[in-house]
DSSP file (Angstrom, degrees, kcal/mol; ACC not computed):
  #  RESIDUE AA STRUCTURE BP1 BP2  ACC     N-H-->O    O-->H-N    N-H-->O    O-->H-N    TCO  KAPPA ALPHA  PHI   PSI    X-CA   Y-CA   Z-CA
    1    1 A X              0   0    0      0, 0.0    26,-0.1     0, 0.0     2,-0.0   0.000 360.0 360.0 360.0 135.9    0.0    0.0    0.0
    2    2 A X        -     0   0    0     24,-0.1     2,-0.3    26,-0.1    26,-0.2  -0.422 360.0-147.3 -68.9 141.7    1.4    3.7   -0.8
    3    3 A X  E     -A   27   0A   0     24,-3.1    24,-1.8     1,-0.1    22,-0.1  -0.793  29.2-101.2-100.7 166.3    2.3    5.9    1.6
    4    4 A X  E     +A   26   0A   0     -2,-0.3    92,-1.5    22,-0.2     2,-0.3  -0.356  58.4 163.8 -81.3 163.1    1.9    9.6    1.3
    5    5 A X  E     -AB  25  95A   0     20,-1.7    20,-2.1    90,-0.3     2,-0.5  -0.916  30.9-121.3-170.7 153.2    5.7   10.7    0.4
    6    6 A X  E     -AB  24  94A   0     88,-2.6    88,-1.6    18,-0.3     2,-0.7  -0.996  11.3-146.8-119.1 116.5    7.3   14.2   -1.3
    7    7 A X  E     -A   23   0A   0     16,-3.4    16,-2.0    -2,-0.5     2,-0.9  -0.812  16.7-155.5 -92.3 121.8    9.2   14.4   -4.3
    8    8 A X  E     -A   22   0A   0     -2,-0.7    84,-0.9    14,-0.2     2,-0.5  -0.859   1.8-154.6-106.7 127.1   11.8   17.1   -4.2
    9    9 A X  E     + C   0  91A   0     12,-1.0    11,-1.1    -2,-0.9    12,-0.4  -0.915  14.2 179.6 -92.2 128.5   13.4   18.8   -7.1
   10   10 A X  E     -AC  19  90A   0     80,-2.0    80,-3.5    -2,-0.5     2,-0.2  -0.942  14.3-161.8 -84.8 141.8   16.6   20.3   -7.1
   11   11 A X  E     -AC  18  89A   0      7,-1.4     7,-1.3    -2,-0.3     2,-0.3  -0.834  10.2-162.2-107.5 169.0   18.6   22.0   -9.5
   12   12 A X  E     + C   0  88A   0     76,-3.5    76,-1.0    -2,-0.2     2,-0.3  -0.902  24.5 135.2-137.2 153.5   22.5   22.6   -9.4
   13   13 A X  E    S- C   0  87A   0      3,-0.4     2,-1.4    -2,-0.3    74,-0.2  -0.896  75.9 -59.5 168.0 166.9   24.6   24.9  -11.1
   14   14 A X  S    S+     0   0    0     72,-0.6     3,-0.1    -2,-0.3    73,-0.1   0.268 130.0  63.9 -57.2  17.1   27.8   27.4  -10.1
   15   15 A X  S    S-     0   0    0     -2,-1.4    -1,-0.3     1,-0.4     0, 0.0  -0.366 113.8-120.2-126.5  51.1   25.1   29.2   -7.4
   16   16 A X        -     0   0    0     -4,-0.1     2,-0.4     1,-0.0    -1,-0.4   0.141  50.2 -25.9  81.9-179.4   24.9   25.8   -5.5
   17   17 A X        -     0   0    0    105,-0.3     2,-0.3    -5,-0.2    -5,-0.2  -0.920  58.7-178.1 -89.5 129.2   22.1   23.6   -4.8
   18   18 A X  E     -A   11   0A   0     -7,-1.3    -7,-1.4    -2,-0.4     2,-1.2  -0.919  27.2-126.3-125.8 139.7   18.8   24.9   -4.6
   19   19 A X  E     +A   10   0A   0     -2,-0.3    -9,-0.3    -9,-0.2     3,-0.1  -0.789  26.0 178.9 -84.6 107.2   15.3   23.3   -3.9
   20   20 A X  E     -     0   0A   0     -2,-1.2    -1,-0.2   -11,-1.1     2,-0.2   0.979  58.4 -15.0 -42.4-100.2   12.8   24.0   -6.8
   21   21 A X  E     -     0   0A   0    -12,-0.4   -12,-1.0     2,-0.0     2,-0.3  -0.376  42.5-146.6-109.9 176.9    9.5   22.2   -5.7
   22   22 A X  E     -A    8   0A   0    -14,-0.2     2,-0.4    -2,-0.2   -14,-0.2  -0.917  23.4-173.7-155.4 131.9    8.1   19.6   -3.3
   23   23 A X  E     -A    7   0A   0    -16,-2.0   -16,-3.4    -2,-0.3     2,-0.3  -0.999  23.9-126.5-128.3 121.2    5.2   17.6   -4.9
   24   24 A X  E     +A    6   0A   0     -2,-0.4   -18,-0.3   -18,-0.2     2,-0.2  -0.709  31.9 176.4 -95.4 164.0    3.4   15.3   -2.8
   25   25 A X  E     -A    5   0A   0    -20,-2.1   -20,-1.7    -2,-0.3     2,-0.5  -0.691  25.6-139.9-159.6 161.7    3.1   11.8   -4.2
   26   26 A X  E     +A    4   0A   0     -2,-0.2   -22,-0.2   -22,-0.2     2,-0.2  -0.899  53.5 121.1-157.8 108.1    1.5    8.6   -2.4
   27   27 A X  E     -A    3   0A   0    -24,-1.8   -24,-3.1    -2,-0.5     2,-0.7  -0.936  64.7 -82.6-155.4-162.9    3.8    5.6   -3.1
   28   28 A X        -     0   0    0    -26,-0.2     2,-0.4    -2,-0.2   -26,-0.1  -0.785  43.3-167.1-103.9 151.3    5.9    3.0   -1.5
   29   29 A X        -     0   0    0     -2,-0.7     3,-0.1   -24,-0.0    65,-0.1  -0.975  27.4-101.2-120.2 143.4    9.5    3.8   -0.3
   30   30 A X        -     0   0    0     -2,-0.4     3,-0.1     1,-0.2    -2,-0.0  -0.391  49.4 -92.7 -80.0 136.0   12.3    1.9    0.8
   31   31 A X        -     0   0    0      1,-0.1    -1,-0.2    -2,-0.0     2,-0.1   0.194  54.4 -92.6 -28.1 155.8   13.0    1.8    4.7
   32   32 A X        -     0   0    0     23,-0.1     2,-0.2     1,-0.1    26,-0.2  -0.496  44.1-118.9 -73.3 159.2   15.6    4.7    5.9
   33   33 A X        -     0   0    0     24,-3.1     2,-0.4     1,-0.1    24,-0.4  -0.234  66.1 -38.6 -84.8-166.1   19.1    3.2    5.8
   34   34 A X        -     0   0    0     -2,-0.2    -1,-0.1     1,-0.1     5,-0.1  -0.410  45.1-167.1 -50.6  95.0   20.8    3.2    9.5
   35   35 A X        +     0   0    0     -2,-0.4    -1,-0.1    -3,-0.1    19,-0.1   0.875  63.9  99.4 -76.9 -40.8   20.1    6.0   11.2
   36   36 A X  S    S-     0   0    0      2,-0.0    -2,-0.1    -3,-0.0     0, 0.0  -0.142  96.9 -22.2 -15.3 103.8   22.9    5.0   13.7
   37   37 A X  S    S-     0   0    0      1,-0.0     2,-0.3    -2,-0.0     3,-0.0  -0.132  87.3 -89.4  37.3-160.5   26.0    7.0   12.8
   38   38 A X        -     0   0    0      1,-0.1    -3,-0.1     0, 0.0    -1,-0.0  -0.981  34.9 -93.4-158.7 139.1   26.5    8.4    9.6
   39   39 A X        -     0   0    0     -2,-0.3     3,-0.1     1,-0.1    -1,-0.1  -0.189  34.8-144.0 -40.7 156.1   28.1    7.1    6.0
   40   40 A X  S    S+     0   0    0      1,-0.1    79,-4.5    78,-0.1     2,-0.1   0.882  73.7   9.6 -94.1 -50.3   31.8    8.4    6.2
   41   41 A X  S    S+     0   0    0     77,-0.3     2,-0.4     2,-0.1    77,-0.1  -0.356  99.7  44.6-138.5 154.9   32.0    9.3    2.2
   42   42 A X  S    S-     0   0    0     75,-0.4    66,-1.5    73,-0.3     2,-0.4  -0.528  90.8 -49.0  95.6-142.5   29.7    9.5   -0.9
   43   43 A X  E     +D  107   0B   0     -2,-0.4    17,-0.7    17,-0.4     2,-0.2  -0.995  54.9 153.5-144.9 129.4   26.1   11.2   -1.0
   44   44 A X  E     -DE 106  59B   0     62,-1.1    62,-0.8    -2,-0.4     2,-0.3  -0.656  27.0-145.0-134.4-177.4   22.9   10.8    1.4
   45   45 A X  E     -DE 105  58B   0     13,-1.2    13,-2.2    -2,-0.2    60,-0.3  -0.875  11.4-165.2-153.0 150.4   20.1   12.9    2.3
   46   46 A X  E     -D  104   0B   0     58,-2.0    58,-0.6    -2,-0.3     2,-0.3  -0.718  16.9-141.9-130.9 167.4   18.5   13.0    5.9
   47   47 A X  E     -D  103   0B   0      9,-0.5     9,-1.6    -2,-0.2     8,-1.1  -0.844  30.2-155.0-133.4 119.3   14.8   14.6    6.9
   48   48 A X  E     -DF 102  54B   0     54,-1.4    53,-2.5    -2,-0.3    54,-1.7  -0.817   8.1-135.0 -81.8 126.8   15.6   16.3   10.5
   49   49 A X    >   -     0   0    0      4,-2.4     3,-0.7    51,-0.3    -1,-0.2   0.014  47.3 -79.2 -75.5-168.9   12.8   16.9   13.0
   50   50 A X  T 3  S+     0   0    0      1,-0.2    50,-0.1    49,-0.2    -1,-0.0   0.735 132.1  53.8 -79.9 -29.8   12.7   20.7   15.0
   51   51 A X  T 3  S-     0   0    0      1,-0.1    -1,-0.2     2,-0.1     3,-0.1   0.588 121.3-105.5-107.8  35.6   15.6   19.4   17.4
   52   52 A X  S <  S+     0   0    0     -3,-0.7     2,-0.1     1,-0.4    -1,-0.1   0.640  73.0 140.1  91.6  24.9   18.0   18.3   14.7
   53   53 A X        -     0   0    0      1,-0.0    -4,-2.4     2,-0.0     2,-0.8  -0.653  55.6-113.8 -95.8 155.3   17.5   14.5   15.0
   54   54 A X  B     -F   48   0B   0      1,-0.2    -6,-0.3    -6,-0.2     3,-0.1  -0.813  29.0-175.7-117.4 154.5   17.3   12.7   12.0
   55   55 A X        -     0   0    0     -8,-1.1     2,-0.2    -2,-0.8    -1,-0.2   0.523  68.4  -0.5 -80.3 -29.6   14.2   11.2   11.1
   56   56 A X        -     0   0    0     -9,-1.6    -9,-0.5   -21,-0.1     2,-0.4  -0.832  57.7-170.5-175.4 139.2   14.9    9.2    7.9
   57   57 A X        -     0   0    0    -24,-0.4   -24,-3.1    -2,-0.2     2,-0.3  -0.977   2.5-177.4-133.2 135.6   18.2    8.8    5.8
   58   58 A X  E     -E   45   0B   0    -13,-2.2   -13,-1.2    -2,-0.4     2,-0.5  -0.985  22.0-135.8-136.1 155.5   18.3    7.1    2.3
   59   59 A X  E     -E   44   0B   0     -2,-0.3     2,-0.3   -15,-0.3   -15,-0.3  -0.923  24.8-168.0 -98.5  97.6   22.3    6.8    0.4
   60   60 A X        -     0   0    0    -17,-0.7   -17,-0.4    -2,-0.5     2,-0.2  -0.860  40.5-108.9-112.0 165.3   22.3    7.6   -2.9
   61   61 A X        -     0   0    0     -2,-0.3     2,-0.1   -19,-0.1   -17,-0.0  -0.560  69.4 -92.8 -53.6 119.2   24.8    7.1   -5.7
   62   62 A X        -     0   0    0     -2,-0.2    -1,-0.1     1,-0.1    45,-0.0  -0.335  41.4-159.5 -72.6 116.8   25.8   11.7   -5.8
   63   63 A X        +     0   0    0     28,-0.1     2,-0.6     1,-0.1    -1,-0.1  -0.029  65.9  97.3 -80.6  34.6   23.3   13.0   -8.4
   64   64 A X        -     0   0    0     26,-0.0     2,-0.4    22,-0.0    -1,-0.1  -0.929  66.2-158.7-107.1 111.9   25.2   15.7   -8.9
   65   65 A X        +     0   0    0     -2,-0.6    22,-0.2     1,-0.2    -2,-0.1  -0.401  29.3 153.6 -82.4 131.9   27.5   15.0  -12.2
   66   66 A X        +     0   0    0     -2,-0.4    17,-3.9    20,-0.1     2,-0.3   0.466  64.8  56.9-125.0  10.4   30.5   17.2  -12.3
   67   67 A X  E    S-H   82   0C   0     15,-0.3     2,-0.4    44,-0.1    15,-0.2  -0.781  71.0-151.8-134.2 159.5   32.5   14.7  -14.3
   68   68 A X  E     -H   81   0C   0     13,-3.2    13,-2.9    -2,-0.3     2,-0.6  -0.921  15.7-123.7-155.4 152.2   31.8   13.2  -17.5
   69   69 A X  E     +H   80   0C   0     -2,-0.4     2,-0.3    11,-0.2    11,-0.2  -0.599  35.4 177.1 -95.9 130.9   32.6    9.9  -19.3
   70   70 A X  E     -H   79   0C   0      9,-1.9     9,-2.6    -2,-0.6     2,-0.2  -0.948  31.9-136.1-137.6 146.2   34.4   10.4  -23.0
   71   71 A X        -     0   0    0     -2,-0.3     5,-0.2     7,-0.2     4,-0.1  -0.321  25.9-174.0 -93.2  41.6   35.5    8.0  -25.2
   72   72 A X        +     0   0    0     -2,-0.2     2,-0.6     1,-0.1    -1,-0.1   0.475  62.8  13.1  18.1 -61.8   38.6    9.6  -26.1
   73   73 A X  S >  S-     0   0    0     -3,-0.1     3,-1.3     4,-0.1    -1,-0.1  -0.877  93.8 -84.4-142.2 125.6   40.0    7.4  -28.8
   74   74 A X  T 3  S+     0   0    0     -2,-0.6     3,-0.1     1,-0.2    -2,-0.1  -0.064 114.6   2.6 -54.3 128.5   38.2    4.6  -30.9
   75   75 A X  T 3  S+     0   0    0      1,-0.4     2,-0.3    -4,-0.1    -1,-0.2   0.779 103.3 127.0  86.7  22.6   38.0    1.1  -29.3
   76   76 A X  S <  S-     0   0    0     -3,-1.3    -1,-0.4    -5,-0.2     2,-0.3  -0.641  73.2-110.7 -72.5 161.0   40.0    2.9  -25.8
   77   77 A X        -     0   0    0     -2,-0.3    -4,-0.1     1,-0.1    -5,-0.0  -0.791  53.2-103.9-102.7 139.7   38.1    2.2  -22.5
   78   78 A X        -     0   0    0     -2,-0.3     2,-0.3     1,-0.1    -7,-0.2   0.085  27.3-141.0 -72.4-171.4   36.7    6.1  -21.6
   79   79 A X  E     -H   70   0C   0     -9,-2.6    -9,-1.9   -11,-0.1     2,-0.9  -0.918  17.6-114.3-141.2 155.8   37.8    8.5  -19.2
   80   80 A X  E     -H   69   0C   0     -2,-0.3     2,-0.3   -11,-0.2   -11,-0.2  -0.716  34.0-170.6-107.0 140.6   36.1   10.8  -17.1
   81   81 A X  E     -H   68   0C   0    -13,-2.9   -13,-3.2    -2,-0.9     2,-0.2  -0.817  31.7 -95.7-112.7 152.6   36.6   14.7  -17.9
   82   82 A X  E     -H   67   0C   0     -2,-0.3   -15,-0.3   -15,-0.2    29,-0.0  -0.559  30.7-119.4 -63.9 139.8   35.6   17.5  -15.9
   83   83 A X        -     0   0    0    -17,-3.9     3,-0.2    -2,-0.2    -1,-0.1  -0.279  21.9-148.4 -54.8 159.6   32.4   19.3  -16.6
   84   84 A X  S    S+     0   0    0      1,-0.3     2,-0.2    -3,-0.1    -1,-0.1   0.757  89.4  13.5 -99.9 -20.6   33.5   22.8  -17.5
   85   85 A X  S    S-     0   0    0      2,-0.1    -1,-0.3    -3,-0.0   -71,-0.0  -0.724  90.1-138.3-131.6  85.6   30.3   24.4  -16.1
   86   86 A X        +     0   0    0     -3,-0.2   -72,-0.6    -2,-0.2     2,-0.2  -0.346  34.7 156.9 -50.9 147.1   28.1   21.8  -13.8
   87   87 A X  E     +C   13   0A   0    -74,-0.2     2,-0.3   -22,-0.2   -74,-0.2  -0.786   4.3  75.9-167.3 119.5   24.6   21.9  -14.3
   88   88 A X  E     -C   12   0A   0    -76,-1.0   -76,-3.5    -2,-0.2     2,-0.4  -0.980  52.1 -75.7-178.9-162.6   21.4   20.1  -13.9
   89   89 A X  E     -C   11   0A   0     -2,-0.3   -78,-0.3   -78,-0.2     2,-0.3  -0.882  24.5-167.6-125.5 172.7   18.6   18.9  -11.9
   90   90 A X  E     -C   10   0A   0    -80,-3.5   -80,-2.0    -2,-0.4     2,-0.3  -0.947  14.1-145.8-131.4 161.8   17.8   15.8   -9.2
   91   91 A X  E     -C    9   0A   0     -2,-0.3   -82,-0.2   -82,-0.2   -28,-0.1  -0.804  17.3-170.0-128.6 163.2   14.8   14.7   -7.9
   92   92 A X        -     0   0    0    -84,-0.9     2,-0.4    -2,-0.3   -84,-0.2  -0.340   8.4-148.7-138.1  52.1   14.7   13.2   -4.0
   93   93 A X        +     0   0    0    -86,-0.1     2,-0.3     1,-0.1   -86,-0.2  -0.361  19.3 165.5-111.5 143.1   11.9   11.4   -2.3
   94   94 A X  E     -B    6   0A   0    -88,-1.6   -88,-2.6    -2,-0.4    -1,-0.1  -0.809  38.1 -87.8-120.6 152.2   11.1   11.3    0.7
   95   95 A X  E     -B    5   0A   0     -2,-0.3     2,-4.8   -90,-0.3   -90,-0.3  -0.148  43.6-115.6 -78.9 156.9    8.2   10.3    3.3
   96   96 A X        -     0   0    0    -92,-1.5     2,-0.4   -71,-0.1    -1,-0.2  -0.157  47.2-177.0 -83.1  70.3    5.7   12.9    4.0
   97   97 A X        -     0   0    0     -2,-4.8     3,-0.5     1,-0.1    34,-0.1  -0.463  26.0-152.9 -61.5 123.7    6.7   13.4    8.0
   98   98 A X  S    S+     0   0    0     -2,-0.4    32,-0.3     1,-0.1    33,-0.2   0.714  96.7  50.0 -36.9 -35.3    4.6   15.9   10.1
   99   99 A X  S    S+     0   0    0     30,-0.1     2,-0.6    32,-0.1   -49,-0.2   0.299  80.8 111.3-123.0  29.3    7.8   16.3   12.3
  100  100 A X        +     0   0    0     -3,-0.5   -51,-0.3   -51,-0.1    31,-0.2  -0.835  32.5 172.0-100.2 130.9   10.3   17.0    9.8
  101  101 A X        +     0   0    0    -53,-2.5    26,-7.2    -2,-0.6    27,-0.6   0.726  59.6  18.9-107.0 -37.8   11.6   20.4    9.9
  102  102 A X  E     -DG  48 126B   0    -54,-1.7   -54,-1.4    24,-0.3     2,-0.5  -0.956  49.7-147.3-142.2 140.1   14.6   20.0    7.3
  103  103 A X  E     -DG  47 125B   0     22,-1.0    22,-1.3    -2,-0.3     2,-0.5  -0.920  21.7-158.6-136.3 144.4   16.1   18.4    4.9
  104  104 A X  E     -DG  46 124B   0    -58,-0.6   -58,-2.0    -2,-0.5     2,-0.3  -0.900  12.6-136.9-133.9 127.0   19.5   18.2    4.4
  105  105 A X  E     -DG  45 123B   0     18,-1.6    17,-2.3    -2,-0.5    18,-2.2  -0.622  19.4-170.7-115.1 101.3   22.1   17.5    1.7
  106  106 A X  E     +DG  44 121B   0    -62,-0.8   -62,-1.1    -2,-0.3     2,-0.3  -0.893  16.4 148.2 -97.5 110.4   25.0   15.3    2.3
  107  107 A X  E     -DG  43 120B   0     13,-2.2    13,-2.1    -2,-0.5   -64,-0.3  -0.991  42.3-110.6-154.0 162.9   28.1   14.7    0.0
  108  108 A X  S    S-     0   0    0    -66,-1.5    11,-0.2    -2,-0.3    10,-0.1   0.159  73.3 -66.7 -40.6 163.8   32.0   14.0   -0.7
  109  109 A X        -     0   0    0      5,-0.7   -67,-0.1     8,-0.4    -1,-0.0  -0.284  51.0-136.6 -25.4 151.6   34.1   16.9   -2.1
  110  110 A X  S    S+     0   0    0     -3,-0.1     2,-0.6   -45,-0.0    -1,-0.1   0.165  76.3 113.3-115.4  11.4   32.3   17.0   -5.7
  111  111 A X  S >  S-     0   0    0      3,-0.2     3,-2.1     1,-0.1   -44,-0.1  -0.753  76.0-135.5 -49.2 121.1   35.9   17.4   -7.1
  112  112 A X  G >  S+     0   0    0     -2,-0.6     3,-1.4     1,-0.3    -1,-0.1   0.927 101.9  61.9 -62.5 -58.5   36.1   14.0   -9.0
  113  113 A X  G 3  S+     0   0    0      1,-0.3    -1,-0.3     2,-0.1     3,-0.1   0.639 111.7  34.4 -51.8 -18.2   39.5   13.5   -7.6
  114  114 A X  G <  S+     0   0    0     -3,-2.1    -5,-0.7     1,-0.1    -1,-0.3  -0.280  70.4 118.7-141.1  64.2   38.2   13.4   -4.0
  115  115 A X  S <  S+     0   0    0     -3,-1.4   -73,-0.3     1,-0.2    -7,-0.2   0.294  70.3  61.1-112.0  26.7   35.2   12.0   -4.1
  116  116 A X  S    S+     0   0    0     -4,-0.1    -1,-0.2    -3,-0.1     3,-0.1   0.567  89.0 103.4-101.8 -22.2   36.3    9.0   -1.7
  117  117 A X  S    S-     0   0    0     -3,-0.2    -8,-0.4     1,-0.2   -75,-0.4  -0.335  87.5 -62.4 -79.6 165.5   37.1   11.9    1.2
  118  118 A X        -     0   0    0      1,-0.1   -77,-0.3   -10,-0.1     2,-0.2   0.262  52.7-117.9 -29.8 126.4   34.6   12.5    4.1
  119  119 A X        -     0   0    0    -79,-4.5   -11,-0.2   -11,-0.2     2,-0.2  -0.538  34.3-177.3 -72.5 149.9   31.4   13.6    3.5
  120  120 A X  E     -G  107   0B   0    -13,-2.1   -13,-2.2    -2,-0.2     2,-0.5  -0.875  41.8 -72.8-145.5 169.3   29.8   17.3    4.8
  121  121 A X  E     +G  106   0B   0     -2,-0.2   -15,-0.3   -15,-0.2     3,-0.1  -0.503  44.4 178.9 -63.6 116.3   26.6   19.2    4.8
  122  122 A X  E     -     0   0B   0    -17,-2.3  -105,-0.3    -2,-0.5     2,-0.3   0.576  66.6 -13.6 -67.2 -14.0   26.1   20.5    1.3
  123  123 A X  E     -G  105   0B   0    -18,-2.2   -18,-1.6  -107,-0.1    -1,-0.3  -0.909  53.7-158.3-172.6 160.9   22.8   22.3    1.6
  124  124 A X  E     -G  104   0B   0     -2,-0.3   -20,-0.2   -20,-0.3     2,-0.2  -0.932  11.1-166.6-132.5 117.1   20.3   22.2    4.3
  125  125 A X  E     -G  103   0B   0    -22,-1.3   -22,-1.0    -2,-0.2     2,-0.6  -0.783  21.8-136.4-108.8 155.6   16.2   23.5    3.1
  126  126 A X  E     -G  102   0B   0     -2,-0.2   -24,-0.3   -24,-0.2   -25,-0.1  -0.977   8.1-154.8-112.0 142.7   14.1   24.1    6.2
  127  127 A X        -     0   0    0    -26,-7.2   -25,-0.2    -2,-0.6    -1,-0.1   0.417  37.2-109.6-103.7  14.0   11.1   22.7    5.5
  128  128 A X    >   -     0   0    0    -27,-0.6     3,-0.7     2,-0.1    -1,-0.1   0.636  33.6 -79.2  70.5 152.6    9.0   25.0    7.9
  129  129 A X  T 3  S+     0   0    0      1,-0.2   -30,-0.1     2,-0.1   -28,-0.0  -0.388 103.1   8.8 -85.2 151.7    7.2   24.2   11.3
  130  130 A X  T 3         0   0    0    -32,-0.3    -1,-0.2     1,-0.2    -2,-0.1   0.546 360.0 360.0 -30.0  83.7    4.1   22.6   11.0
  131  131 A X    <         0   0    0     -3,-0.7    -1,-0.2   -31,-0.2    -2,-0.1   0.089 360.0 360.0 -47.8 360.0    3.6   21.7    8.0
């Protein structure tokens, strides 16, 4: 059975990440991953209640591309090149909590080259009090 749920858009681009829209949606969602500590590396997203506890965390593969794969030379195995300008959008979803206040943007460096070091907040949205 669906549950009621929020799709968030983002777009990305040399002014950061920004939240577009929140659409609500009534489907099924995968359990939060571990709430218990936190991923060291890589890309997540949390929904935070009012006293900064987090409420649901899902691990995604970073949908923000700053790299891209080019086939250099025919019949050579590609390479990944820097974007010169990233830009684009991602989509997010998440369950439609009553007592989530925020939601909040975790990832590596987005430097290609260090995208194995520690992850940190990249963006935080407040998602306003009782909602």
């Amino acid at each position: 059975m669906a549950d009621p749920a929020i799709r968030f858009r983002f777009e990305y681009g040399s002014g950061g990440v920004r939240l577009v829209s929140r659409q609500p949606v009534n489907l099924i969602l995968p359990p939060s991953d571990n709430l218990a500590g936190r991923a060291h590396s890589g890309f997540w997203f949390e929904l935070r209640d009012g006293g900064d506890r987090v409420l649901y965390r899902k691990v995604l593969n970073n949908p923000i591309r700053v790299d891209h794969e080019v086939f250099a030379d025919p019949g050579a195995s590609p390479v990944r090149v820097a974007a010169n300008k990233p830009a684009g959008e991602f989509w997010v979803l998440a369950p439609d909590r009553p007592d989530a206040r925020s939601l909040v943007l975790h990832s590596s460096p987005l430097d290609p080259g260090r995208s194995h070091e520690p992850a940190s907040v990249l963006a935080r949205f407040d998602l306003g009090a009782g909602r």
